[in-house]
Biopython code that builds the backbone (N, CA, C, O; Angstrom):
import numpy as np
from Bio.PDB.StructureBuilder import StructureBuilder

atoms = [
    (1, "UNK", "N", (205.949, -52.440, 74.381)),
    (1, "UNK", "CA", (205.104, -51.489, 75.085)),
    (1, "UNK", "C", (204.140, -52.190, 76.038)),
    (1, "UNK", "O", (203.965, -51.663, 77.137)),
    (2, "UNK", "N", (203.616, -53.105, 75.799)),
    (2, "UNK", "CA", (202.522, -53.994, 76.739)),
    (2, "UNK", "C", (203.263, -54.030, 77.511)),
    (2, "UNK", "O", (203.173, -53.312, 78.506)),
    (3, "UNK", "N", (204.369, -54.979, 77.297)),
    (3, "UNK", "CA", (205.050, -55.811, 78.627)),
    (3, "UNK", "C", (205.270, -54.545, 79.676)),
    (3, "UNK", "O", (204.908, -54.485, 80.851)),
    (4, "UNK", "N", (205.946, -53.595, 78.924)),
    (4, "UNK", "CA", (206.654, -52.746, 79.968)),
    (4, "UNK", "C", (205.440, -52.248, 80.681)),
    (4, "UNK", "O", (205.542, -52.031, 81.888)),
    (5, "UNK", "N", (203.957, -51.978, 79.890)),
    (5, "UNK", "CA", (202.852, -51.361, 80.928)),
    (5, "UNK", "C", (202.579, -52.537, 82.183)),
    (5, "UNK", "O", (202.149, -52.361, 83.323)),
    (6, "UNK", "N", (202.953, -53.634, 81.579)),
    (6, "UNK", "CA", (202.415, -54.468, 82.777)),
    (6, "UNK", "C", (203.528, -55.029, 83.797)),
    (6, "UNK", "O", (203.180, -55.731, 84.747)),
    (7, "UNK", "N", (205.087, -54.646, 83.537)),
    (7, "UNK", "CA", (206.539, -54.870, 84.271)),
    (7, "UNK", "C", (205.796, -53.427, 85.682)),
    (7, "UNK", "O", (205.896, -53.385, 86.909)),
    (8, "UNK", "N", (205.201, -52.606, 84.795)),
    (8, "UNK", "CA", (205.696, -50.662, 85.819)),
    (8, "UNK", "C", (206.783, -50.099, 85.078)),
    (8, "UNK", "O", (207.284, -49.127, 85.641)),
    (9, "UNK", "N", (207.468, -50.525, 83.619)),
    (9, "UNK", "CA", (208.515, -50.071, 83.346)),
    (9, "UNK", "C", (208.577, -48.942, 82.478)),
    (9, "UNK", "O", (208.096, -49.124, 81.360)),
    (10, "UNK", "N", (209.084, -47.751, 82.742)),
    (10, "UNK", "CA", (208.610, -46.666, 81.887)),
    (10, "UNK", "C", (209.990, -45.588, 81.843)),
    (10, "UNK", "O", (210.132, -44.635, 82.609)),
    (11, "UNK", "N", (211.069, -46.038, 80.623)),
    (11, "UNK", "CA", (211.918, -45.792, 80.119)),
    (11, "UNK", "C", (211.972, -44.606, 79.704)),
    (11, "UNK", "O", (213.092, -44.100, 79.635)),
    (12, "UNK", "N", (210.866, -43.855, 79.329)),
    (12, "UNK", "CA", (210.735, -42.744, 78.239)),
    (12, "UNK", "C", (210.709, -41.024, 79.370)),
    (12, "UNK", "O", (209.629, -40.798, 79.916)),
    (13, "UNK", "N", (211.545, -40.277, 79.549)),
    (13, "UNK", "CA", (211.022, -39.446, 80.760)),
    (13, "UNK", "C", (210.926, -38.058, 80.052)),
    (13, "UNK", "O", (211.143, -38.197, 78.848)),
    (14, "UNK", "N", (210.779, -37.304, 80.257)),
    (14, "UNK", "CA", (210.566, -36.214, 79.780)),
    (14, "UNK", "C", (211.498, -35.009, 80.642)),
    (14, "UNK", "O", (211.312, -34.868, 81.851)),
    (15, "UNK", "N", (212.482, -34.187, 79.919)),
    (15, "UNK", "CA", (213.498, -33.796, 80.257)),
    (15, "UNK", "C", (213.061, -32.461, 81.223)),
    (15, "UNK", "O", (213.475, -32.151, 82.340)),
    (16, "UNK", "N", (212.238, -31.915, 80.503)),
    (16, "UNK", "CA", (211.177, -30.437, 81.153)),
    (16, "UNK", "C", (210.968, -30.436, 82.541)),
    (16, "UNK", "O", (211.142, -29.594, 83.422)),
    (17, "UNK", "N", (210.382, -32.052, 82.507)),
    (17, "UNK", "CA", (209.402, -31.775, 84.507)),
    (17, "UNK", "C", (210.072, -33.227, 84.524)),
    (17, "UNK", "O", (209.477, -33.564, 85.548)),
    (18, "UNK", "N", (210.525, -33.899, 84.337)),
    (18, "UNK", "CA", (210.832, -35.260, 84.457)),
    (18, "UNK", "C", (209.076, -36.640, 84.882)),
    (18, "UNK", "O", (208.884, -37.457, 85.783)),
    (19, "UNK", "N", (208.509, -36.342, 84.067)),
    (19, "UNK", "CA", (206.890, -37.514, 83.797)),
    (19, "UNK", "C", (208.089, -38.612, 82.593)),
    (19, "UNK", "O", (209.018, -38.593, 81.785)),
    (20, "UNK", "N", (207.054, -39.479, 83.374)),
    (20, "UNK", "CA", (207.763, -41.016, 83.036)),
    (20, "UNK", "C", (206.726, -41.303, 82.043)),
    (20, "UNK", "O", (205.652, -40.707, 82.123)),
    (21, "UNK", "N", (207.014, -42.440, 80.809)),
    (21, "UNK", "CA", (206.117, -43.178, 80.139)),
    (21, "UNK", "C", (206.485, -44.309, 79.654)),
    (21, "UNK", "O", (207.666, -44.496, 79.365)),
    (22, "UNK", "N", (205.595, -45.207, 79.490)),
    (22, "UNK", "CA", (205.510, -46.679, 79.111)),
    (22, "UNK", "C", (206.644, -46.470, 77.717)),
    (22, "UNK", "O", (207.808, -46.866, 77.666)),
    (23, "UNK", "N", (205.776, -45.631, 76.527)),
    (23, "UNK", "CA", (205.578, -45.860, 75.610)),
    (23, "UNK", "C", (206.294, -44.286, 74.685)),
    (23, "UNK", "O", (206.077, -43.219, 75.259)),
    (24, "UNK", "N", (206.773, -44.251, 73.873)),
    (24, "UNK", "CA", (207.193, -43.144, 73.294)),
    (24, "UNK", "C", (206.538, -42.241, 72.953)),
    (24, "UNK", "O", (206.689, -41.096, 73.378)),
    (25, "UNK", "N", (205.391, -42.716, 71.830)),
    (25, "UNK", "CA", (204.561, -42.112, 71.557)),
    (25, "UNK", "C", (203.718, -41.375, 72.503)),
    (25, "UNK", "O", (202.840, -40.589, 72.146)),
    (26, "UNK", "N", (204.107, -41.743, 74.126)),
    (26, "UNK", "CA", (203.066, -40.904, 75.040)),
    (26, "UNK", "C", (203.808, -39.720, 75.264)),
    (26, "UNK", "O", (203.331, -38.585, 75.242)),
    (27, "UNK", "N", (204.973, -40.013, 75.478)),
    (27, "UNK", "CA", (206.205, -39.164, 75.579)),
    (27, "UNK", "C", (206.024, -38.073, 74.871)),
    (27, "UNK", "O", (206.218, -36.995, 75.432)),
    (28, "UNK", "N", (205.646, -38.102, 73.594)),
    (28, "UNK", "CA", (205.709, -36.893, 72.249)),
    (28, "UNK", "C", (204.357, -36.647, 72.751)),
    (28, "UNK", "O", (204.147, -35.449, 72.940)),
    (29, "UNK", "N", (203.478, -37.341, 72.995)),
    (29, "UNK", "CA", (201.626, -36.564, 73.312)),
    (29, "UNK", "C", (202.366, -35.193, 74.786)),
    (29, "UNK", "O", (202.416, -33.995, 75.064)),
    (30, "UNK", "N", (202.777, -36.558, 75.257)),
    (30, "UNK", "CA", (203.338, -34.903, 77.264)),
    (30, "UNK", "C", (203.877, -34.194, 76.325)),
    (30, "UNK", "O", (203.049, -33.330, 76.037)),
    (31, "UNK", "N", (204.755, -34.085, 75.722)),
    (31, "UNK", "CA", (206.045, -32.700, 75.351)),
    (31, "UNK", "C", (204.773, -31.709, 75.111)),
    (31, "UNK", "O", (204.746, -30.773, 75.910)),
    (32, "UNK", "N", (203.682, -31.743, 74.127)),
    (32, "UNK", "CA", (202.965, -30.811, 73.558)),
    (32, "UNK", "C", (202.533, -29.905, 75.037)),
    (32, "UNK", "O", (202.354, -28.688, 75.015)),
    (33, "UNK", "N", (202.450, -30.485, 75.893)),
    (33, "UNK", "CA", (201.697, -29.661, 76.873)),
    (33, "UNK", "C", (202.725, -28.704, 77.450)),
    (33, "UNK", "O", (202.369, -27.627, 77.928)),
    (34, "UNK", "N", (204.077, -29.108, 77.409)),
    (34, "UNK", "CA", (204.911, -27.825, 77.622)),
    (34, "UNK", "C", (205.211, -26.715, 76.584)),
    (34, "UNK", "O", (205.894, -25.713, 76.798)),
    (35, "UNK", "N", (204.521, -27.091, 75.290)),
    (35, "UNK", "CA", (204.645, -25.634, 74.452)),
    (35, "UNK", "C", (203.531, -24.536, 74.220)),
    (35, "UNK", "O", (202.462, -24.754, 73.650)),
    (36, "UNK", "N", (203.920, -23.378, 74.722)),
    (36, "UNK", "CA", (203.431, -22.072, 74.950)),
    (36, "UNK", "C", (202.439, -21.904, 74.014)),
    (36, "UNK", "O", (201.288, -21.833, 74.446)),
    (37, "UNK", "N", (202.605, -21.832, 72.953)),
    (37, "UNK", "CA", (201.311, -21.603, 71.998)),
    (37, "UNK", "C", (200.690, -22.663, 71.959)),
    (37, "UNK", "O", (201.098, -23.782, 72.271)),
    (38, "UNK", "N", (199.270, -22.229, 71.419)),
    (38, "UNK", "CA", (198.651, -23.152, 70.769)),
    (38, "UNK", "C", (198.821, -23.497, 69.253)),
    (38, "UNK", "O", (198.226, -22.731, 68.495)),
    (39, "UNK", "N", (199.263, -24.135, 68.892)),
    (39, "UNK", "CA", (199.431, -23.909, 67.196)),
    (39, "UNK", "C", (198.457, -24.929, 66.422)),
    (39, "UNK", "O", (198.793, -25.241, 65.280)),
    (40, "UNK", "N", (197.729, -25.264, 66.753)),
    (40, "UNK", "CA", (196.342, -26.508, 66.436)),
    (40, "UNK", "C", (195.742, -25.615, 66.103)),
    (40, "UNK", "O", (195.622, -24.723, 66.942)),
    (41, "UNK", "N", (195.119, -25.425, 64.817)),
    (41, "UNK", "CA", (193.820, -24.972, 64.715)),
    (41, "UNK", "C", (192.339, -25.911, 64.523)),
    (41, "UNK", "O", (192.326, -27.068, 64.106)),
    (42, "UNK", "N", (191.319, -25.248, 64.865)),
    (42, "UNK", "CA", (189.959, -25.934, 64.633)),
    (42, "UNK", "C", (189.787, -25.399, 63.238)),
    (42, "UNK", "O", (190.207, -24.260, 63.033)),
    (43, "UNK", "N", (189.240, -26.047, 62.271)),
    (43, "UNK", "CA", (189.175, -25.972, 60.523)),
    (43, "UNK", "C", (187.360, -24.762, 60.572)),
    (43, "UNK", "O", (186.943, -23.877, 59.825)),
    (44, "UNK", "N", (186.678, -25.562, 62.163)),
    (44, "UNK", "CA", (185.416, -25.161, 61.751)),
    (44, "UNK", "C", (184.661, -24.441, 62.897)),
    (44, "UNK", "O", (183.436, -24.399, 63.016)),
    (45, "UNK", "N", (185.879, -23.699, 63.990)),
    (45, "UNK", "CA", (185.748, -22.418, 64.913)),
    (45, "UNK", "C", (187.274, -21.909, 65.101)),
    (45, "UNK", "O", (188.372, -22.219, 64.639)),
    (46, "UNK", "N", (186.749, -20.941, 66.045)),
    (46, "UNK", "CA", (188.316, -20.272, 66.574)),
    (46, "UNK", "C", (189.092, -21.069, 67.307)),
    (46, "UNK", "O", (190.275, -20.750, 67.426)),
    (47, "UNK", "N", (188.604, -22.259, 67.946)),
    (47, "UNK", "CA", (189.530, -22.855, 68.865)),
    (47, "UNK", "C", (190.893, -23.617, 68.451)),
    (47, "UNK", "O", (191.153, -24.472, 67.604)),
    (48, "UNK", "N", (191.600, -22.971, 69.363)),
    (48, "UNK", "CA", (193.739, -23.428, 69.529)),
    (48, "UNK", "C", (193.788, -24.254, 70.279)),
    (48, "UNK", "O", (193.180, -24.071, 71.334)),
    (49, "UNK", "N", (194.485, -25.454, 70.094)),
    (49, "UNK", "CA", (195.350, -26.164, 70.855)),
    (49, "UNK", "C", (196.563, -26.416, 70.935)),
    (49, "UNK", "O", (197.251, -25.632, 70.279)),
    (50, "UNK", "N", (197.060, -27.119, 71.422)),
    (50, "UNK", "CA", (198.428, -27.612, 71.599)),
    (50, "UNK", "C", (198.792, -28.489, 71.054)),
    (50, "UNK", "O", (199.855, -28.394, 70.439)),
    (51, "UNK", "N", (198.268, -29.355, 71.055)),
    (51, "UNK", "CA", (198.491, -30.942, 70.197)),
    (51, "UNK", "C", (197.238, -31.269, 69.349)),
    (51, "UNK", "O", (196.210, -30.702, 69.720)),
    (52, "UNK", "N", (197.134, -32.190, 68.136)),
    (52, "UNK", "CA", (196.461, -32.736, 67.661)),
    (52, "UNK", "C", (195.423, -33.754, 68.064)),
    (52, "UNK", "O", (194.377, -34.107, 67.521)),
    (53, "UNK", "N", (196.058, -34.141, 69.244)),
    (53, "UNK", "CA", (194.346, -35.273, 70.165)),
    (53, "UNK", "C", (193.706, -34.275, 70.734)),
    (53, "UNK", "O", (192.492, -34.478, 70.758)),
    (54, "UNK", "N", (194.162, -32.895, 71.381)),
    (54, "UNK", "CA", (192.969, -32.539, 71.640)),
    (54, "UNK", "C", (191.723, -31.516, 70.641)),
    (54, "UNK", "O", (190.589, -31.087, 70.854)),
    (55, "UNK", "N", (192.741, -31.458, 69.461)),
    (55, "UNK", "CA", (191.464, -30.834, 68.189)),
    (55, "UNK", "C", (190.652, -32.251, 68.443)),
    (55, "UNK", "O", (189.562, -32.520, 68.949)),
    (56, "UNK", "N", (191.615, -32.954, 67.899)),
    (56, "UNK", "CA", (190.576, -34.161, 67.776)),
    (56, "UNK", "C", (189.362, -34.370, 68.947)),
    (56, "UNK", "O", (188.201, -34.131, 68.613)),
    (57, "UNK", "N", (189.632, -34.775, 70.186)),
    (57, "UNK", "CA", (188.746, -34.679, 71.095)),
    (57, "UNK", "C", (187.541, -33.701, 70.987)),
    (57, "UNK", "O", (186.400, -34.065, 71.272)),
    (58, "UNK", "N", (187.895, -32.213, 70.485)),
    (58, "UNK", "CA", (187.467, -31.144, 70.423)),
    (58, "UNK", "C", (186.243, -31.882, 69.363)),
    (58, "UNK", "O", (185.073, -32.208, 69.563)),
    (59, "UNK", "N", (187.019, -31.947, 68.332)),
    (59, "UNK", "CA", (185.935, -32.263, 67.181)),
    (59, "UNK", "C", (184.960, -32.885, 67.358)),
    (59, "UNK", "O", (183.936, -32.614, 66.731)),
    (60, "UNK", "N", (185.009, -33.882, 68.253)),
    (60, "UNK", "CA", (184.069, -34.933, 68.545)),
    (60, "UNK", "C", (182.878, -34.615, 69.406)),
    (60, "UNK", "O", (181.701, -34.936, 69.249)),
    (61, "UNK", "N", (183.657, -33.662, 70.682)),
    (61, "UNK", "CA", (182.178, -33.449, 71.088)),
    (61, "UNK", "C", (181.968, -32.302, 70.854)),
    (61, "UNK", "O", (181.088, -31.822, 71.567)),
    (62, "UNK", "N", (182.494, -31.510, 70.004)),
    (62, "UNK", "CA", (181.674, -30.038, 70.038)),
    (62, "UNK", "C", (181.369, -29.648, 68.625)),
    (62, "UNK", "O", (180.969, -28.521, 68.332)),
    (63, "UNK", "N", (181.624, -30.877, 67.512)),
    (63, "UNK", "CA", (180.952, -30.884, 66.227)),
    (63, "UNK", "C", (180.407, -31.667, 65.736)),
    (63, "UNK", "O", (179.789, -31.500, 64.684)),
    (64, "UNK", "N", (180.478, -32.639, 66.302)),
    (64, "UNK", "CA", (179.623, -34.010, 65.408)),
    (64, "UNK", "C", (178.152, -33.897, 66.121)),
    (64, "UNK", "O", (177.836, -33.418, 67.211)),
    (65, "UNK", "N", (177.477, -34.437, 65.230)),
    (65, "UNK", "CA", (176.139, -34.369, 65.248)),
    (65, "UNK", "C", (175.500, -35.260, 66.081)),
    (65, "UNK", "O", (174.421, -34.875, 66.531)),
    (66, "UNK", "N", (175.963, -36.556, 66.461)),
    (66, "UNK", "CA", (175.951, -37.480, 67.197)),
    (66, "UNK", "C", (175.935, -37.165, 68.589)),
    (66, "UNK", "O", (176.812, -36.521, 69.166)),
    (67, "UNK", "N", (174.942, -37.625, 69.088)),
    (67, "UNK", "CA", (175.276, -37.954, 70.922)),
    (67, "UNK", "C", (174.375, -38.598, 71.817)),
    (67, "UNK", "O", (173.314, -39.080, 71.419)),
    (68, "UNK", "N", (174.719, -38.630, 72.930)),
    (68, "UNK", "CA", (174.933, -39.800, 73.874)),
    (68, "UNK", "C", (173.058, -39.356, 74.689)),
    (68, "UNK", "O", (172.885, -38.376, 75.413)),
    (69, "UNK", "N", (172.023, -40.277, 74.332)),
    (69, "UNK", "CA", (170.755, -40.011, 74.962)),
    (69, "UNK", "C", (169.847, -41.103, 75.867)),
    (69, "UNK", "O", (169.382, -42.229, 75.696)),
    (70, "UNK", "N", (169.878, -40.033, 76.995)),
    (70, "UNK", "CA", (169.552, -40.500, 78.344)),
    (70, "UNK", "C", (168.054, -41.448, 78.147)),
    (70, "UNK", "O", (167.062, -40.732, 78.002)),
    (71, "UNK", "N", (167.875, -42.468, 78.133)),
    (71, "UNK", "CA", (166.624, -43.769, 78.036)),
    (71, "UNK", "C", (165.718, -43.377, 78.831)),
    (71, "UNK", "O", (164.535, -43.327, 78.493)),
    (72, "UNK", "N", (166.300, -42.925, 80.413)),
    (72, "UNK", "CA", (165.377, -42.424, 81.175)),
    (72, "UNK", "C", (164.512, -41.215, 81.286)),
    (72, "UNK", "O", (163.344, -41.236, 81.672)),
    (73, "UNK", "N", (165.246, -40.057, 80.881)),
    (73, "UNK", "CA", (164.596, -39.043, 80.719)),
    (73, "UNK", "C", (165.049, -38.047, 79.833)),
    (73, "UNK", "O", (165.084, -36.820, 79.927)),
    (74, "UNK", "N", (165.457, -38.995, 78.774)),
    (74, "UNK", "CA", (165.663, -38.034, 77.470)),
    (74, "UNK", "C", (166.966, -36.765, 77.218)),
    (74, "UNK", "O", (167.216, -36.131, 76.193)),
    (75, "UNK", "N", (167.609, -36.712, 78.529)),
    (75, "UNK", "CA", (168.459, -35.712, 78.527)),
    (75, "UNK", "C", (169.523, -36.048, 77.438)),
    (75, "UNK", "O", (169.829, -37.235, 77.334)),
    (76, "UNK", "N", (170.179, -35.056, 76.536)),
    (76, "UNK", "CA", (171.513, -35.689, 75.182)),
    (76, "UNK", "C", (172.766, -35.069, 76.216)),
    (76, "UNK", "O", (172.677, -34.168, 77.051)),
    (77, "UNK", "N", (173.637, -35.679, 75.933)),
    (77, "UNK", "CA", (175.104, -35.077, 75.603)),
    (77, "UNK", "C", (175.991, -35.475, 74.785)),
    (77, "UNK", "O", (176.082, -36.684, 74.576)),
    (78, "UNK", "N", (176.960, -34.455, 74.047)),
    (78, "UNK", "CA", (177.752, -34.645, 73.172)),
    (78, "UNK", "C", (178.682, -35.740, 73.533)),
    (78, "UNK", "O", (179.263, -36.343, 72.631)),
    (79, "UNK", "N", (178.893, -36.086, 74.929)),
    (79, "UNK", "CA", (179.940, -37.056, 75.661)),
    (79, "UNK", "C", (179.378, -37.825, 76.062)),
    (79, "UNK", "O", (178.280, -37.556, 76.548)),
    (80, "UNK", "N", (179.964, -39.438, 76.050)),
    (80, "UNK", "CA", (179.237, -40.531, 76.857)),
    (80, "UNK", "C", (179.900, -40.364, 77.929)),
    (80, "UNK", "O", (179.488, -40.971, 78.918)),
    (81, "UNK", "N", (180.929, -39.635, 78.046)),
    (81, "UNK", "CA", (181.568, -39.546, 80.208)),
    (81, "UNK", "C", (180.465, -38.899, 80.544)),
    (81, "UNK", "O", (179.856, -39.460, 81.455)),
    (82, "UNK", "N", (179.847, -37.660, 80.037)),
    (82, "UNK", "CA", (179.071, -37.198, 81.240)),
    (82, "UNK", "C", (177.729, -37.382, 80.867)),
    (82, "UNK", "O", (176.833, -36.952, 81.593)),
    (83, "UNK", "N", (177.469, -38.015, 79.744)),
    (83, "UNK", "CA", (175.917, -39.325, 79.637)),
    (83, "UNK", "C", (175.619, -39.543, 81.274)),
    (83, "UNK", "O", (174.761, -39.081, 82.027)),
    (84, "UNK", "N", (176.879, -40.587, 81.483)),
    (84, "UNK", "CA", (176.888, -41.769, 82.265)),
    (84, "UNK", "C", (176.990, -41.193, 83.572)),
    (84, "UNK", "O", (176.419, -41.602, 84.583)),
    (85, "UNK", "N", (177.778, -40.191, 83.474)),
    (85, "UNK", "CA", (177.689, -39.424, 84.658)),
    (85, "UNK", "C", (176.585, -38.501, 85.114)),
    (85, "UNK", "O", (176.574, -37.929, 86.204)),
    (86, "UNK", "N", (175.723, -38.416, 84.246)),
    (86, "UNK", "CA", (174.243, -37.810, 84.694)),
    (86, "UNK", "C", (173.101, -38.655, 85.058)),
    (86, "UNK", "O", (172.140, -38.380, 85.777)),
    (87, "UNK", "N", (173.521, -40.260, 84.119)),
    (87, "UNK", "CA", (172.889, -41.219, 84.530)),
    (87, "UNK", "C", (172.956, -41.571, 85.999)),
    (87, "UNK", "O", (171.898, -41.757, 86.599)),
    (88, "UNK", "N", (174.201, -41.685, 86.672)),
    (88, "UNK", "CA", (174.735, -42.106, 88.060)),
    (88, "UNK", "C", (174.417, -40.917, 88.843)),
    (88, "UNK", "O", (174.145, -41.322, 89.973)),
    (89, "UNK", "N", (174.321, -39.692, 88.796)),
    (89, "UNK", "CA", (173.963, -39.077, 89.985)),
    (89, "UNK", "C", (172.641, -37.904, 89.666)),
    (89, "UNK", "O", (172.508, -36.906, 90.374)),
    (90, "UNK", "N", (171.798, -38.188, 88.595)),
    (90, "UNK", "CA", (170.649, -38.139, 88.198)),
    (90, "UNK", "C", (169.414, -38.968, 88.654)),
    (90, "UNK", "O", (168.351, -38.681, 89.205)),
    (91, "UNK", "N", (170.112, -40.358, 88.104)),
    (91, "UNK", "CA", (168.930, -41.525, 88.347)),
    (91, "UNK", "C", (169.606, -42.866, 89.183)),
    (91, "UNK", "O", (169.233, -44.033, 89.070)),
    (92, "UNK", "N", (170.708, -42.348, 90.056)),
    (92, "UNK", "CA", (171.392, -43.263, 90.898)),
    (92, "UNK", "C", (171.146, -44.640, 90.330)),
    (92, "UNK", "O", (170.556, -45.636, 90.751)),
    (93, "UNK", "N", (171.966, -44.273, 88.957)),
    (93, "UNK", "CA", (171.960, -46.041, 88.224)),
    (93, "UNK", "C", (173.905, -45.702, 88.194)),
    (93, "UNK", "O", (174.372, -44.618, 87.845)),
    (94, "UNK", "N", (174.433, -46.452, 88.473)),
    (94, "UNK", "CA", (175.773, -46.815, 89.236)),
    (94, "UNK", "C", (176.394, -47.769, 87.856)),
    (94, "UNK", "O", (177.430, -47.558, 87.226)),
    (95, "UNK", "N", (175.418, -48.824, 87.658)),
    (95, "UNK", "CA", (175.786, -49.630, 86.690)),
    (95, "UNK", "C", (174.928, -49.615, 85.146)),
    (95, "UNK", "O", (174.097, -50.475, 84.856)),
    (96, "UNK", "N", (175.395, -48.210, 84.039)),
    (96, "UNK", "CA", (173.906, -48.215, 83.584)),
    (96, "UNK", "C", (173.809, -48.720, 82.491)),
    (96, "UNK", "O", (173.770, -47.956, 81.526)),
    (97, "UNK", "N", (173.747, -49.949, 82.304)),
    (97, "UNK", "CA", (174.132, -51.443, 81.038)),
    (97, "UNK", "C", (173.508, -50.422, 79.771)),
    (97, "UNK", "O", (174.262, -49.986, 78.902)),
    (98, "UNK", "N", (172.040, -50.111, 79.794)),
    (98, "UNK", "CA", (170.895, -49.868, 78.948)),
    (98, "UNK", "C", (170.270, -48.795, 78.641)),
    (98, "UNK", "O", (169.526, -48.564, 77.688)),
    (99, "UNK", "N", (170.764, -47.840, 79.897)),
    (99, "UNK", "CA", (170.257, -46.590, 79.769)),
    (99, "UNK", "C", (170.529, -45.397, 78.526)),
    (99, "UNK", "O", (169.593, -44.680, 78.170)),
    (100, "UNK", "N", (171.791, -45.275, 77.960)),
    (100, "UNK", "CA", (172.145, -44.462, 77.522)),
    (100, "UNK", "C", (172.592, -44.690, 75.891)),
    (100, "UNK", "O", (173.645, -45.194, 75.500)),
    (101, "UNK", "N", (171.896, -44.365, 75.375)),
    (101, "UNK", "CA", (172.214, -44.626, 73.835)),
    (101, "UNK", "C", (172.970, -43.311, 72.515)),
    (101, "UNK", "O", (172.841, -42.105, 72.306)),
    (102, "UNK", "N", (173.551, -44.166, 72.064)),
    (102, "UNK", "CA", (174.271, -43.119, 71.103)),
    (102, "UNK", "C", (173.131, -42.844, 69.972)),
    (102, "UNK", "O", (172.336, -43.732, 69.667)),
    (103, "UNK", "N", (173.106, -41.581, 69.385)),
    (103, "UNK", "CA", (172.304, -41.446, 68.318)),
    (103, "UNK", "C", (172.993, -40.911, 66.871)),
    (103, "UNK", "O", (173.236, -39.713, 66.728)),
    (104, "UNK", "N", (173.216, -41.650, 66.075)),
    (104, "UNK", "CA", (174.091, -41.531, 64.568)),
    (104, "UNK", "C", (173.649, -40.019, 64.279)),
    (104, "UNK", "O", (172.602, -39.468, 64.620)),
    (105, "UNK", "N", (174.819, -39.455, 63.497)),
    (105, "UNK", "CA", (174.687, -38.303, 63.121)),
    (105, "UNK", "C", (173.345, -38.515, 61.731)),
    (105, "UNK", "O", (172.945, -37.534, 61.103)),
]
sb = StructureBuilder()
sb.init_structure("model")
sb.init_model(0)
sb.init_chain("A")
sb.init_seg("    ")
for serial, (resi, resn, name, xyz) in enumerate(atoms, 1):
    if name == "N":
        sb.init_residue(resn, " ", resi, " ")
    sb.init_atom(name, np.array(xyz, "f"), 0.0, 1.0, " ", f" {name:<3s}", serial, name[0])
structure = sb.get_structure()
């Protein structure tokens, strides 16, 4: 799997829309997005998905207690993408080593 990410070589295609992948296991993550239902449930709301990474994803930022707080002016988010991204076009810090800290559940 490395080699082939770093050849461009991506054996695995997907028969539906024809998307290429390195790796198999990415292969089985795409298929989920071509099936119609959601059959994922959330254990601890109403929310359906399609596949199991995105409960998971789900879980993380929209139940854990934990999150991502702005050094500069205190703002939280459940996500360090859009921490960092409020950091950069908030407080035009581009590179923000220090700013943004996680806080344990």
């Amino acid at each position: 799997n490395h080699e082939r990410r770093h050849r461009g070589e991506k054996p695995y295609v997907c028969e539906t829309c024809g998307a290429k992948f390195h790796a198999s296991y990415l292969l089985v993550q795409h298929k989920h997005s071509h099936r119609a239902e959601k059959t994922v449930k959330c254990s601890l709301c109403p929310a359906t998905f399609k596949a199991n990474n995105n409960l998971h994803m789900h879980k993380l930022t929209c139940h854990s207690k934990a999150y991502y707080s702005c050094l500069v002016c205190a703002r939280s988010y459940k996500c360090k993408y859009y921490a960092v991204k409020h950091v950069r076009l908030t407080h035009s810090l581009y590179e923000p080593p220090n700013v943004i800290r996680l806080v344990p559940q």
